[in-house]
PDB file of N, CA, C, O and CB in Angstrom:
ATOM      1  N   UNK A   1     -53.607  -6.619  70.165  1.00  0.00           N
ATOM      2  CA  UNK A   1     -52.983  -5.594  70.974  1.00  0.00           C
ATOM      3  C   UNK A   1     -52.492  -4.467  70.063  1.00  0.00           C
ATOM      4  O   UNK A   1     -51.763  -4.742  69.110  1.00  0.00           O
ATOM      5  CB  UNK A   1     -51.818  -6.184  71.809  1.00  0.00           C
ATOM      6  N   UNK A   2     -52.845  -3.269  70.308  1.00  0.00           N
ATOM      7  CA  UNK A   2     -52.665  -2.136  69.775  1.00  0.00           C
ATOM      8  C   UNK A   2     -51.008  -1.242  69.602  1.00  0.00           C
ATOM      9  O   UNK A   2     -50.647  -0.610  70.594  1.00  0.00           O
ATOM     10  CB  UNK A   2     -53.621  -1.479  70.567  1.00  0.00           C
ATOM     11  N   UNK A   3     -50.187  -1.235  68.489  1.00  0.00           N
ATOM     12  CA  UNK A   3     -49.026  -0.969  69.012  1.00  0.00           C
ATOM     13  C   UNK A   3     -49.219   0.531  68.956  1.00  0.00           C
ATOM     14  O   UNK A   3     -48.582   1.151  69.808  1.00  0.00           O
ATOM     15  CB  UNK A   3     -47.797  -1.608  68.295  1.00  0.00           C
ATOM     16  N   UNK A   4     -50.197   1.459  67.873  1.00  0.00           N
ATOM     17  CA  UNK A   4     -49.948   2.634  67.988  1.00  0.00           C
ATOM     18  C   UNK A   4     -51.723   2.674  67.555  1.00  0.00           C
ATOM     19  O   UNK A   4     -52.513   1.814  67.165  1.00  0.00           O
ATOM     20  CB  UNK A   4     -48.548   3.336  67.068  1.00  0.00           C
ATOM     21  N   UNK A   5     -51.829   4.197  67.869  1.00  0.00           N
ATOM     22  CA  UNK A   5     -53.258   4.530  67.422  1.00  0.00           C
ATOM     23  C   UNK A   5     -53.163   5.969  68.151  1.00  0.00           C
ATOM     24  O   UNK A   5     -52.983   6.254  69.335  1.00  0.00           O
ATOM     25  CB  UNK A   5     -54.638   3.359  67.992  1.00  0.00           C
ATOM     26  N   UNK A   6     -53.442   7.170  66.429  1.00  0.00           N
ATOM     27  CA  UNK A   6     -53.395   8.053  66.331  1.00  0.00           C
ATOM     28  C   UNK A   6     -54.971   8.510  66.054  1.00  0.00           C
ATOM     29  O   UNK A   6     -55.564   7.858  65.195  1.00  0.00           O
ATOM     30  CB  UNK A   6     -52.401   8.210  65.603  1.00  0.00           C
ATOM     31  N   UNK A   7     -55.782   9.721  66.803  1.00  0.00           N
ATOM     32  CA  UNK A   7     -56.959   9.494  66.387  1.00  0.00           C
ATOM     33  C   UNK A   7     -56.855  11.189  66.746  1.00  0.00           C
ATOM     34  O   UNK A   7     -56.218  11.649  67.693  1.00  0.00           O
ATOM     35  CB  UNK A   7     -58.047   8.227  67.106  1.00  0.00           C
ATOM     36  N   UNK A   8     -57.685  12.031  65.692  1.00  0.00           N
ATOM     37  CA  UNK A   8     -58.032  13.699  65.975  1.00  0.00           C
ATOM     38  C   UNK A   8     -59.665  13.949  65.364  1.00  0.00           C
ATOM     39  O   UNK A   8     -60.220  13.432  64.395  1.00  0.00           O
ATOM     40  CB  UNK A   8     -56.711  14.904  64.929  1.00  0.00           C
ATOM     41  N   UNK A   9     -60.070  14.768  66.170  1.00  0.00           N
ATOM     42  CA  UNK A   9     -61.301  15.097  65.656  1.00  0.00           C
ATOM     43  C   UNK A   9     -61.231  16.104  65.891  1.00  0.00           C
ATOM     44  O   UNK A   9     -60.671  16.623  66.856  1.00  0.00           O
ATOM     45  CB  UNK A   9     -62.384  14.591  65.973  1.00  0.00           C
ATOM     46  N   UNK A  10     -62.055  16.796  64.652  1.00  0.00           N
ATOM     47  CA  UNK A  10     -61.863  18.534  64.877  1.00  0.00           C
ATOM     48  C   UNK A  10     -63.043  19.154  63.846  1.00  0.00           C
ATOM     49  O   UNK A  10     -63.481  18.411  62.968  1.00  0.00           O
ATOM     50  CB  UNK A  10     -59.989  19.225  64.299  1.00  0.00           C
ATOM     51  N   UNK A  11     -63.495  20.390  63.958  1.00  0.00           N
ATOM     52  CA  UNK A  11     -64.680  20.935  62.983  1.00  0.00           C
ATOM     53  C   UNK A  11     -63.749  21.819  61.949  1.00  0.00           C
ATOM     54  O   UNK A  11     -63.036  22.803  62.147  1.00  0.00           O
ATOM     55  CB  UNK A  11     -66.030  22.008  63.894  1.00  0.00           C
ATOM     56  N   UNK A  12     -64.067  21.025  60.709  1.00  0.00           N
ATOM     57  CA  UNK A  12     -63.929  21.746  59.389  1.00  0.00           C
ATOM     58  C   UNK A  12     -64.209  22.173  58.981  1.00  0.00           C
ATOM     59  O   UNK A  12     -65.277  21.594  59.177  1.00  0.00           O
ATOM     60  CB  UNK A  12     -63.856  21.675  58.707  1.00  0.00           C
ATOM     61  N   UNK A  13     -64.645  23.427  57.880  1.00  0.00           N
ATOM     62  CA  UNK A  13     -65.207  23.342  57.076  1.00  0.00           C
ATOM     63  C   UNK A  13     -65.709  22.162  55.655  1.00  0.00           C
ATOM     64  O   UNK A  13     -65.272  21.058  55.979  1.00  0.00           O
ATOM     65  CB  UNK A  13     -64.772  24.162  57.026  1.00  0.00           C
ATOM     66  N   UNK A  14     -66.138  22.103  54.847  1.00  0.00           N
ATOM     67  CA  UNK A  14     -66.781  21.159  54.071  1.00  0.00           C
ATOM     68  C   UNK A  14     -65.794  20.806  53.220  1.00  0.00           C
ATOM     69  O   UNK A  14     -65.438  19.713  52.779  1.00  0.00           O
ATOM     70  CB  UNK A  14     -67.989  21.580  53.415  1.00  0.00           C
ATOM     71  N   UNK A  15     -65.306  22.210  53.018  1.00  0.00           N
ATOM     72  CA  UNK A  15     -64.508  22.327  51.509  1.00  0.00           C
ATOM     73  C   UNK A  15     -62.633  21.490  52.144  1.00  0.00           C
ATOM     74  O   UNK A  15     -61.921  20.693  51.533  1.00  0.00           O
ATOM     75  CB  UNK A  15     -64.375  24.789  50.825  1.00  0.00           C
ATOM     76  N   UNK A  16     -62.479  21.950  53.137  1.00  0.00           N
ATOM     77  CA  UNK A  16     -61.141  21.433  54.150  1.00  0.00           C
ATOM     78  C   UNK A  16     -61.300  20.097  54.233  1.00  0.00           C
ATOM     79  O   UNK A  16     -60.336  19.349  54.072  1.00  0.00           O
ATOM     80  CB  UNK A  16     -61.060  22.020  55.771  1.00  0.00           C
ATOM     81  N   UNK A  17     -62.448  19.669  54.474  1.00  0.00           N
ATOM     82  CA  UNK A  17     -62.789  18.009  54.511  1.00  0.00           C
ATOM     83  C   UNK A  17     -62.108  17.611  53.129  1.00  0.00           C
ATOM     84  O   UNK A  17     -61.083  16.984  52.862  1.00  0.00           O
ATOM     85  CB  UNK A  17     -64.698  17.542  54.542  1.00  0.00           C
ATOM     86  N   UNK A  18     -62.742  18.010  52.630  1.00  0.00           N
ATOM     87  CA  UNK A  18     -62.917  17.361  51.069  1.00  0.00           C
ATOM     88  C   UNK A  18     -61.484  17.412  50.463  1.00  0.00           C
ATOM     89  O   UNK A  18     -61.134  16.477  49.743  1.00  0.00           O
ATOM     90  CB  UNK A  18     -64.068  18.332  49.972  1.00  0.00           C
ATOM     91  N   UNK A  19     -60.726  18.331  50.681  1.00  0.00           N
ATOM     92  CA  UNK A  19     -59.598  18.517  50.356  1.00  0.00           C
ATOM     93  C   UNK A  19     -58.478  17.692  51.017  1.00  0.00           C
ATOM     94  O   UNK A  19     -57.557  17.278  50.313  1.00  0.00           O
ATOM     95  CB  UNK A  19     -59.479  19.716  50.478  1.00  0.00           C
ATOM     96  N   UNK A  20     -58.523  17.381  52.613  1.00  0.00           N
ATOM     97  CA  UNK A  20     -57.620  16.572  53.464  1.00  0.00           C
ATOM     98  C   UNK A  20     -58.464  14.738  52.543  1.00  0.00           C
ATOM     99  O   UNK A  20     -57.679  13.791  52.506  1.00  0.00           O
ATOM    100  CB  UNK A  20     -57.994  17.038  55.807  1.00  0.00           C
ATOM    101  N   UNK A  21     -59.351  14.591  52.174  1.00  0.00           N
ATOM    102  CA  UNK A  21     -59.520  13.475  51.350  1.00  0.00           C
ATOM    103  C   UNK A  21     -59.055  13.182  50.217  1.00  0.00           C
ATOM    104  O   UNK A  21     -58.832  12.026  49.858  1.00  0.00           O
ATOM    105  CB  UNK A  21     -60.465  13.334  51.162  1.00  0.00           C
ATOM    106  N   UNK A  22     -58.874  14.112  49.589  1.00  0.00           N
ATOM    107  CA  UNK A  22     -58.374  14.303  48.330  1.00  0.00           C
ATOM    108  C   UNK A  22     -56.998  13.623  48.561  1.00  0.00           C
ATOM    109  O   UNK A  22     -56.421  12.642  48.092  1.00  0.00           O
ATOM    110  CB  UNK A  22     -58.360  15.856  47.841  1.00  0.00           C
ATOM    111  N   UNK A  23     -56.669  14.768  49.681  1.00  0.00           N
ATOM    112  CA  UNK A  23     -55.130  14.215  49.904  1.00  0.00           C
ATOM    113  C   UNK A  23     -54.609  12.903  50.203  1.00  0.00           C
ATOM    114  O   UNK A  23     -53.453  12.493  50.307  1.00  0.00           O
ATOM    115  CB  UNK A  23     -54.613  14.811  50.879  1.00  0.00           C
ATOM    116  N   UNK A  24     -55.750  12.330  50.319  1.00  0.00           N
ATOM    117  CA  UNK A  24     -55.387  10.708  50.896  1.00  0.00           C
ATOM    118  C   UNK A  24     -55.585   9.983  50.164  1.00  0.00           C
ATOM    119  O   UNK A  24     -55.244   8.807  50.290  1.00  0.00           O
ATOM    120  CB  UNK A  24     -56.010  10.089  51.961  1.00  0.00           C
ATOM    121  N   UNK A  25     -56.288  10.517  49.016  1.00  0.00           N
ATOM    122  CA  UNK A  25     -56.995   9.911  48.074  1.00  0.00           C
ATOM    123  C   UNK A  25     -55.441   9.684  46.960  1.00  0.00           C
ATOM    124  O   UNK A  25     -55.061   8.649  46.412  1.00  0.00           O
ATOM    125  CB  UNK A  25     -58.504  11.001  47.500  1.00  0.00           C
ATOM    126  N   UNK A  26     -54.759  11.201  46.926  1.00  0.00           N
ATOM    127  CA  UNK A  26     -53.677  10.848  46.109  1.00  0.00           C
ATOM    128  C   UNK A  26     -52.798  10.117  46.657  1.00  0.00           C
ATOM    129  O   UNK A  26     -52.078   9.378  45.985  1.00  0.00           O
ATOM    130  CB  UNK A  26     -53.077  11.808  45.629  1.00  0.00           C
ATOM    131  N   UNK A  27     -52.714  10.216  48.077  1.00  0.00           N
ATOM    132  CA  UNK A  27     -51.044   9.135  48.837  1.00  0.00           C
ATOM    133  C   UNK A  27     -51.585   7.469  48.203  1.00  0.00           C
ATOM    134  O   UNK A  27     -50.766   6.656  47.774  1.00  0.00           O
ATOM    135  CB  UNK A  27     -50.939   9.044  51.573  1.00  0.00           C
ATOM    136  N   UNK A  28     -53.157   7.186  48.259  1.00  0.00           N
ATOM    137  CA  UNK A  28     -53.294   6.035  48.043  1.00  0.00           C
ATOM    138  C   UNK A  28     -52.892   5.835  46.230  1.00  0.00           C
ATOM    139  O   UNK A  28     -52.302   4.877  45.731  1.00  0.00           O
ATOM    140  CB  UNK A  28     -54.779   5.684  48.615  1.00  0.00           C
ATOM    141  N   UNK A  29     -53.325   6.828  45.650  1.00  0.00           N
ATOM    142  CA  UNK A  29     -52.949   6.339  44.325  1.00  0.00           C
ATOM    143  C   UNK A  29     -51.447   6.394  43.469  1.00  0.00           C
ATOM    144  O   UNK A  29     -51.089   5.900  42.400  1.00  0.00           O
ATOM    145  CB  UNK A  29     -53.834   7.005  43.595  1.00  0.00           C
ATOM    146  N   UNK A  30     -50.965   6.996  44.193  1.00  0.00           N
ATOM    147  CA  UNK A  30     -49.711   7.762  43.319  1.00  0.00           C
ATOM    148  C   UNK A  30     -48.464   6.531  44.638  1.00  0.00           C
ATOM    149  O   UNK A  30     -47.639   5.859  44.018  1.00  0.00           O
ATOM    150  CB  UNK A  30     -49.634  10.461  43.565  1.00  0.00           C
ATOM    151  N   UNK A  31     -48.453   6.419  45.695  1.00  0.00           N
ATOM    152  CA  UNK A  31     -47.902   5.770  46.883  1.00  0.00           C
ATOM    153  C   UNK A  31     -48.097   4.819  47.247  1.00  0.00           C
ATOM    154  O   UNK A  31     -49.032   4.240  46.692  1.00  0.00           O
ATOM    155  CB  UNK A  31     -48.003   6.167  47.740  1.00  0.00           C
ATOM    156  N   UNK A  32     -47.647   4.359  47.940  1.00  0.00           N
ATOM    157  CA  UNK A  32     -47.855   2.882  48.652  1.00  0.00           C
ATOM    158  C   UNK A  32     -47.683   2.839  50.013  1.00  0.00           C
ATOM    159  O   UNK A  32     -47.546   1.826  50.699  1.00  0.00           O
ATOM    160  CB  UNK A  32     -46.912   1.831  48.167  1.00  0.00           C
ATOM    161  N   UNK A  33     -47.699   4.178  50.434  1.00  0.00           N
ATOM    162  CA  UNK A  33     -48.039   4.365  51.907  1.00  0.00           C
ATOM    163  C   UNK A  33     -48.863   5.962  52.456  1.00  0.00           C
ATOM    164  O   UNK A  33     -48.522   6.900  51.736  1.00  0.00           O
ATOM    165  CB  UNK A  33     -46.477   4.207  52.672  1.00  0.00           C
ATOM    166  N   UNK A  34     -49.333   6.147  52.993  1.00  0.00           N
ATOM    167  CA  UNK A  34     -49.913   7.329  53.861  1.00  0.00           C
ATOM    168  C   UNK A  34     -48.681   7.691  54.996  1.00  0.00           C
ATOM    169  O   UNK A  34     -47.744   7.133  55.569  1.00  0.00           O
ATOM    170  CB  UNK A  34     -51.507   6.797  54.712  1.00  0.00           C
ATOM    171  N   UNK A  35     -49.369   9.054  54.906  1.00  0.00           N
ATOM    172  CA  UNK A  35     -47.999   9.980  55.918  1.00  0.00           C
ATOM    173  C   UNK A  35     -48.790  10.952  56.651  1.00  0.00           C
ATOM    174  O   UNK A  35     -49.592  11.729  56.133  1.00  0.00           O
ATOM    175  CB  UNK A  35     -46.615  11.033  54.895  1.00  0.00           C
ATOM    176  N   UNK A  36     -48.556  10.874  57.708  1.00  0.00           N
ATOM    177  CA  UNK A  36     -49.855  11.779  58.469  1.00  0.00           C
ATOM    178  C   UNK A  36     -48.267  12.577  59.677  1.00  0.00           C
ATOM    179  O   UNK A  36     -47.227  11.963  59.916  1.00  0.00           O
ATOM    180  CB  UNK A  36     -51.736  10.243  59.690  1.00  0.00           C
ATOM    181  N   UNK A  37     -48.580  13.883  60.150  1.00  0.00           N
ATOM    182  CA  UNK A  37     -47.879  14.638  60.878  1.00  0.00           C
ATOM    183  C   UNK A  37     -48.954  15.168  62.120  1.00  0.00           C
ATOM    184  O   UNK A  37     -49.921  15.919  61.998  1.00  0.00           O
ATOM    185  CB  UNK A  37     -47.222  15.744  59.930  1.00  0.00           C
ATOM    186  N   UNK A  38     -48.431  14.506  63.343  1.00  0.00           N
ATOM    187  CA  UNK A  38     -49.167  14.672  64.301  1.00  0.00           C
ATOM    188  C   UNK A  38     -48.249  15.330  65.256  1.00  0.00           C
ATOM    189  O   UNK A  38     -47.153  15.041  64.775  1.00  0.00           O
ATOM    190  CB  UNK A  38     -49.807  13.488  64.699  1.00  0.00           C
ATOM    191  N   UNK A  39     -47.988  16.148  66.481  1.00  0.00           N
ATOM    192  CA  UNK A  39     -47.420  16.736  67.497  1.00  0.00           C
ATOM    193  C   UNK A  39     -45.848  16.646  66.925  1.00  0.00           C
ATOM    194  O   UNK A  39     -45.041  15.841  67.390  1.00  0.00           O
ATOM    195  CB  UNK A  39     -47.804  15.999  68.953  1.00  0.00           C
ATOM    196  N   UNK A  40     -45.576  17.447  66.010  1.00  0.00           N
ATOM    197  CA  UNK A  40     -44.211  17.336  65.171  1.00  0.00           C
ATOM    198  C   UNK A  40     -43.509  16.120  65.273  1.00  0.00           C
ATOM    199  O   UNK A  40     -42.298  16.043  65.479  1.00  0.00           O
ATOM    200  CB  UNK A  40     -43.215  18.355  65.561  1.00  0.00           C
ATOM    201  N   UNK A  41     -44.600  14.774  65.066  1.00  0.00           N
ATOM    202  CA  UNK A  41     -43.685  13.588  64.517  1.00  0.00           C
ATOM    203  C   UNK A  41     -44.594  13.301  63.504  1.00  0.00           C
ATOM    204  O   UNK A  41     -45.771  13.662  63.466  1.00  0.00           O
ATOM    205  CB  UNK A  41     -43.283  12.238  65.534  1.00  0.00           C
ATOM    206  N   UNK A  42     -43.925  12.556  62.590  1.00  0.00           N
ATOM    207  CA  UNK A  42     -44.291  11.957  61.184  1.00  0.00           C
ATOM    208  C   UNK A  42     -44.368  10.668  61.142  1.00  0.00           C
ATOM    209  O   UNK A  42     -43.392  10.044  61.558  1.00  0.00           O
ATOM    210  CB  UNK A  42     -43.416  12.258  60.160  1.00  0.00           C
ATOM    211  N   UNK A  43     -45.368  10.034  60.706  1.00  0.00           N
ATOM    212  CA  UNK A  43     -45.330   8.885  60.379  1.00  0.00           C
ATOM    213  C   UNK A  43     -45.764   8.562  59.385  1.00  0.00           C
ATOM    214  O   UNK A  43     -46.418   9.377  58.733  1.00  0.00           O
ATOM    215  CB  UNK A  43     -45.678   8.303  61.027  1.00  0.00           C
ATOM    216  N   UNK A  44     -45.539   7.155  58.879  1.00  0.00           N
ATOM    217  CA  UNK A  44     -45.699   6.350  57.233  1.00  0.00           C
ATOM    218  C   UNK A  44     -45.937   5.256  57.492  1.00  0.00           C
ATOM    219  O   UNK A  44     -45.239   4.586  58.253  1.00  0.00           O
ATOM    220  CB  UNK A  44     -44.488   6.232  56.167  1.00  0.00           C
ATOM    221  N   UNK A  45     -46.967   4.843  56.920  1.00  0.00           N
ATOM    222  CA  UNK A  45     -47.683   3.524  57.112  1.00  0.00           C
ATOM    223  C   UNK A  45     -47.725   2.934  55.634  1.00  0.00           C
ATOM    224  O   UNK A  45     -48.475   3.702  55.032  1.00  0.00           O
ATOM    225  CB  UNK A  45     -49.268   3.714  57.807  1.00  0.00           C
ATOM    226  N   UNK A  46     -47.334   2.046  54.839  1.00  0.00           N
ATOM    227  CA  UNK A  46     -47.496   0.887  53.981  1.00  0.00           C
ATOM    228  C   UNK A  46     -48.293   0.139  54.053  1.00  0.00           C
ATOM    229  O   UNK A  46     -48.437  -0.808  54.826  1.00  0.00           O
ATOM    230  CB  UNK A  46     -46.734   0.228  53.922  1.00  0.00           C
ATOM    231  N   UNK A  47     -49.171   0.680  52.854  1.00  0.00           N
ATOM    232  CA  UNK A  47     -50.328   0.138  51.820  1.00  0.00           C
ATOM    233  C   UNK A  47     -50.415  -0.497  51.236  1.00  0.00           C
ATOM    234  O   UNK A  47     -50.476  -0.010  50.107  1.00  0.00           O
ATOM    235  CB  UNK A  47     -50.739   0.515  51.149  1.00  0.00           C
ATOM    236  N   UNK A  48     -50.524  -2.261  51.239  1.00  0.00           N
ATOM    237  CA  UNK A  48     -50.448  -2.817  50.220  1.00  0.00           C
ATOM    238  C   UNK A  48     -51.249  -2.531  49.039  1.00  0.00           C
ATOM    239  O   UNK A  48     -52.055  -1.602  49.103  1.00  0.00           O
ATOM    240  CB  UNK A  48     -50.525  -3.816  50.526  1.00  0.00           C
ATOM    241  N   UNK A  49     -51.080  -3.507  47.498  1.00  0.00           N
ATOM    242  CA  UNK A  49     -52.055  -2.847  46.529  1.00  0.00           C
ATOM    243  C   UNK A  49     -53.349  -3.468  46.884  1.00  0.00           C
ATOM    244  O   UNK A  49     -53.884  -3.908  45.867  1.00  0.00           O
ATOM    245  CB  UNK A  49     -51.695  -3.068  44.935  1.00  0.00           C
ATOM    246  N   UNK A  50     -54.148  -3.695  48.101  1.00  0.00           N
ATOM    247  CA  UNK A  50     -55.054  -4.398  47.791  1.00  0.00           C
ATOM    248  C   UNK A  50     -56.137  -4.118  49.408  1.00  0.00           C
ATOM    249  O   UNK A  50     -55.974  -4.779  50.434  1.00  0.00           O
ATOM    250  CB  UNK A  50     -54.371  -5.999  47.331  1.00  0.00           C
ATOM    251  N   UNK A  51     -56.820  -3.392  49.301  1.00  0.00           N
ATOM    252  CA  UNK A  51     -56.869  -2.864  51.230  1.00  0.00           C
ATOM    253  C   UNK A  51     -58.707  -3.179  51.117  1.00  0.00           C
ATOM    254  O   UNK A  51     -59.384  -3.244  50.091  1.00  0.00           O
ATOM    255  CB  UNK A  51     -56.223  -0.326  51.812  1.00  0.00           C
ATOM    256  N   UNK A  52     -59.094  -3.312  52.370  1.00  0.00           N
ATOM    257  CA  UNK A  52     -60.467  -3.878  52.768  1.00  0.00           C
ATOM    258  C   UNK A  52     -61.007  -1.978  52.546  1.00  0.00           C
ATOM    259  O   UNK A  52     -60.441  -0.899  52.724  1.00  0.00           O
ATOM    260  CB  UNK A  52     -60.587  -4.923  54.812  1.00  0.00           C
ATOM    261  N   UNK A  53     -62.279  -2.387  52.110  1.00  0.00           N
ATOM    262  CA  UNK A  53     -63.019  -0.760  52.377  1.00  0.00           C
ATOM    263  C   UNK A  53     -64.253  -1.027  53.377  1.00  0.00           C
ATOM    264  O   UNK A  53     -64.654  -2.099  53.829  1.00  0.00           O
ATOM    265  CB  UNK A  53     -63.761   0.068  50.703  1.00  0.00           C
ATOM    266  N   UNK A  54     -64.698   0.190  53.569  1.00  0.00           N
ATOM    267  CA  UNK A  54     -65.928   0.202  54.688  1.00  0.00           C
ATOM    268  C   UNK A  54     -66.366   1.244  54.617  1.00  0.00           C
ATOM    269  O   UNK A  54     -65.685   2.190  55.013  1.00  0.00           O
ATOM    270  CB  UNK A  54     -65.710  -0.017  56.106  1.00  0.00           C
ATOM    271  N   UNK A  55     -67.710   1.464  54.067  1.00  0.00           N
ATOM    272  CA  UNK A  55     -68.109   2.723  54.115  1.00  0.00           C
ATOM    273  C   UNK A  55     -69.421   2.690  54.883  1.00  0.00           C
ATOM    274  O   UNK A  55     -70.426   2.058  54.559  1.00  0.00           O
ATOM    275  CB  UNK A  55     -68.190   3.313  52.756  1.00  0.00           C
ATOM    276  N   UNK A  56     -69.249   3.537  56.046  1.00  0.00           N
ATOM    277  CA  UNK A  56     -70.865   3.243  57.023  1.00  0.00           C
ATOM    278  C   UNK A  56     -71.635   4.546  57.307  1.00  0.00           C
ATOM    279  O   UNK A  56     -71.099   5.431  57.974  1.00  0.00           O
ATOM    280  CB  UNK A  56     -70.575   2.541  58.782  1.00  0.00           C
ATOM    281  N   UNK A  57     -73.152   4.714  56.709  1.00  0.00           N
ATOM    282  CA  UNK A  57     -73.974   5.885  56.998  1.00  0.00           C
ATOM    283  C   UNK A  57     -74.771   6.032  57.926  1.00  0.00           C
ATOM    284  O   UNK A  57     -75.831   5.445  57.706  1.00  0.00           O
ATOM    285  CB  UNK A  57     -74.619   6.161  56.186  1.00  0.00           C
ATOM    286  N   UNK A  58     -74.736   6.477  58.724  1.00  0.00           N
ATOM    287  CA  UNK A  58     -76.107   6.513  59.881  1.00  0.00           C
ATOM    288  C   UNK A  58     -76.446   7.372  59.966  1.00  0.00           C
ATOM    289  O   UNK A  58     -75.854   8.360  60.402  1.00  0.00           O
ATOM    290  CB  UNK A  58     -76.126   6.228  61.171  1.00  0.00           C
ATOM    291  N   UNK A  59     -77.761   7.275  59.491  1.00  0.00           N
ATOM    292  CA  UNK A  59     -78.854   8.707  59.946  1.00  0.00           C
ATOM    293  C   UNK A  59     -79.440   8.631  60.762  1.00  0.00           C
ATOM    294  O   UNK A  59     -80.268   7.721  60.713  1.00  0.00           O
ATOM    295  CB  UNK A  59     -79.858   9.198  59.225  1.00  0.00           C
ATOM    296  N   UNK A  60     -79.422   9.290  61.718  1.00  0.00           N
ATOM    297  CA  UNK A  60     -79.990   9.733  63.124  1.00  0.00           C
ATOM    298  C   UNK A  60     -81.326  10.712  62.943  1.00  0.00           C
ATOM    299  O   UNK A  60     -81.515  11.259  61.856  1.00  0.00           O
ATOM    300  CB  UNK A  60     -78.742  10.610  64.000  1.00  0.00           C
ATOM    301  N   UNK A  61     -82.418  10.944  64.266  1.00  0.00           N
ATOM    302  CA  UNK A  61     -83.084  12.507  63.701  1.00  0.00           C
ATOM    303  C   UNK A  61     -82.758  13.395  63.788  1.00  0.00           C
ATOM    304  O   UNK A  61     -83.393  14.182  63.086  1.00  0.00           O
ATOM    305  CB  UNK A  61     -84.009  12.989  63.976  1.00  0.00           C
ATOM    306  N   UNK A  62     -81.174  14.277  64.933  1.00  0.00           N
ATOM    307  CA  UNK A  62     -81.052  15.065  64.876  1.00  0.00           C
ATOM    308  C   UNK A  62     -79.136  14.832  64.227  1.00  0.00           C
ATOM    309  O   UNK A  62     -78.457  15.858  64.283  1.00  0.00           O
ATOM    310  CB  UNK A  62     -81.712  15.657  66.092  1.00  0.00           C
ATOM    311  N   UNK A  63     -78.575  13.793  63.786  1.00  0.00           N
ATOM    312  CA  UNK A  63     -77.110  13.618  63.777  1.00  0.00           C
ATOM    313  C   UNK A  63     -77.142  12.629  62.328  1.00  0.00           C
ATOM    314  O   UNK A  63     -77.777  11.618  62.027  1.00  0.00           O
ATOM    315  CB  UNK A  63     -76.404  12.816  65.402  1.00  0.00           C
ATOM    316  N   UNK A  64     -76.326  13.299  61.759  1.00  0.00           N
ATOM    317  CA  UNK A  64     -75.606  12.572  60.720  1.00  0.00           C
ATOM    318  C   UNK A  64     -74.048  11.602  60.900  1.00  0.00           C
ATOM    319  O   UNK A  64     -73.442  12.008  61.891  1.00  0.00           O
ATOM    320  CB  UNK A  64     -75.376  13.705  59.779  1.00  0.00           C
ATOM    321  N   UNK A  65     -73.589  10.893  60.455  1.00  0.00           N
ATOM    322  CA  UNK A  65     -72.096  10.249  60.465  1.00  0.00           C
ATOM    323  C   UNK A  65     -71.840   9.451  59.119  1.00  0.00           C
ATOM    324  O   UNK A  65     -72.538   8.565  58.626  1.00  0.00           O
ATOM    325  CB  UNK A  65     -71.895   9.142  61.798  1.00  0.00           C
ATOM    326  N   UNK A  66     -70.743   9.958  58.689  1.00  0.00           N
ATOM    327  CA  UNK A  66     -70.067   9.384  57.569  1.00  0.00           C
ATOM    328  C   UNK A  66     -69.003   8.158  58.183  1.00  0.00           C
ATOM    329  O   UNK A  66     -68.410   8.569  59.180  1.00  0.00           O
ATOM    330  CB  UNK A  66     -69.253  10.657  56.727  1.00  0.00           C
ATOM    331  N   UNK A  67     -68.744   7.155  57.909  1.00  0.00           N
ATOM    332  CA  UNK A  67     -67.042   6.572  58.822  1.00  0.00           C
ATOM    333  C   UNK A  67     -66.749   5.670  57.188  1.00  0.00           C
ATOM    334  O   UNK A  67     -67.237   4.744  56.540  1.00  0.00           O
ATOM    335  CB  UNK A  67     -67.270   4.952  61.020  1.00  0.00           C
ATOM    336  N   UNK A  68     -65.694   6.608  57.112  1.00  0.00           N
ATOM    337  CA  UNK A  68     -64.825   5.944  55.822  1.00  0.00           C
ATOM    338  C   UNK A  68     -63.919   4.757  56.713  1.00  0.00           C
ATOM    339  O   UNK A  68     -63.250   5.376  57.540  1.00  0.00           O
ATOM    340  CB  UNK A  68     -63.584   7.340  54.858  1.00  0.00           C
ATOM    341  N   UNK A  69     -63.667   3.250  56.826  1.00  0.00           N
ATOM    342  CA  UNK A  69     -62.680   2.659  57.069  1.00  0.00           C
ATOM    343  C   UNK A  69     -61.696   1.880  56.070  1.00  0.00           C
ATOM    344  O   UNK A  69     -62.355   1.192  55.290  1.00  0.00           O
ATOM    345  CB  UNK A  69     -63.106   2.030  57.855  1.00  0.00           C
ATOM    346  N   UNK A  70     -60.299   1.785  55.862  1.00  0.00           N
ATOM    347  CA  UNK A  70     -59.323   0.605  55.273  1.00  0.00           C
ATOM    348  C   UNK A  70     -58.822   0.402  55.982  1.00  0.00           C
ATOM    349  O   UNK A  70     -58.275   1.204  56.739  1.00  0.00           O
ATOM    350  CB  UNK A  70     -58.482   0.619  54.326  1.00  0.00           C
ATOM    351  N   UNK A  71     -58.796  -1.058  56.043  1.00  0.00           N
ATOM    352  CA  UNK A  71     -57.834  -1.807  56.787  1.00  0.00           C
ATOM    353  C   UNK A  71     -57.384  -2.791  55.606  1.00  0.00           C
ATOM    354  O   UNK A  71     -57.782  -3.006  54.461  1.00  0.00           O
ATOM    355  CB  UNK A  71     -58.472  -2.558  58.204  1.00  0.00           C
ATOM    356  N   UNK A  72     -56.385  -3.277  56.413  1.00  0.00           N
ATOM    357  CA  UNK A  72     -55.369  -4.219  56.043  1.00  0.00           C
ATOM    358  C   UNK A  72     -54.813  -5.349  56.675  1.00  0.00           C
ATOM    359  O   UNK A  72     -53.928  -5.996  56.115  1.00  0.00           O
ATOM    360  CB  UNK A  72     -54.502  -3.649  55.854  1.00  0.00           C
TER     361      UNK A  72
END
């Protein structure tokens, strides 16, 4: 059962992508939790040192998809 689940999709540019990764990239290394700001509330989620990865590619003929997942 789901207690919360925050989800946005939106068109970036490449370089904006890469950069909002970056950013997650440092909360994971430098932190021990992620902080995301959605409809002016904040939240923080705790990372243990040790998180499942998932990285899934599907090429389609006319659609690409990247899906980065961690869980815990």
């Amino acid at each position: 059962m789901e207690i919360l689940e925050v989800e946005v999709k939106e068109r970036l540019r490449r370089e904006a992508v890469a950069e909002r990764l970056r950013d997650l990239a440092d909360m994971l290394a430098r932190h021990n939790e992620l902080e995301f700001e959605r409809g002016g509330m904040r939240f923080k989620v705790k990372v243990p040192d040790e998180v499942e990865l998932k990285v899934e590619l599907e090429v389609e003929s006319d659609e690409r998809e990247l899906e980065i997942e961690l869980k815990w």
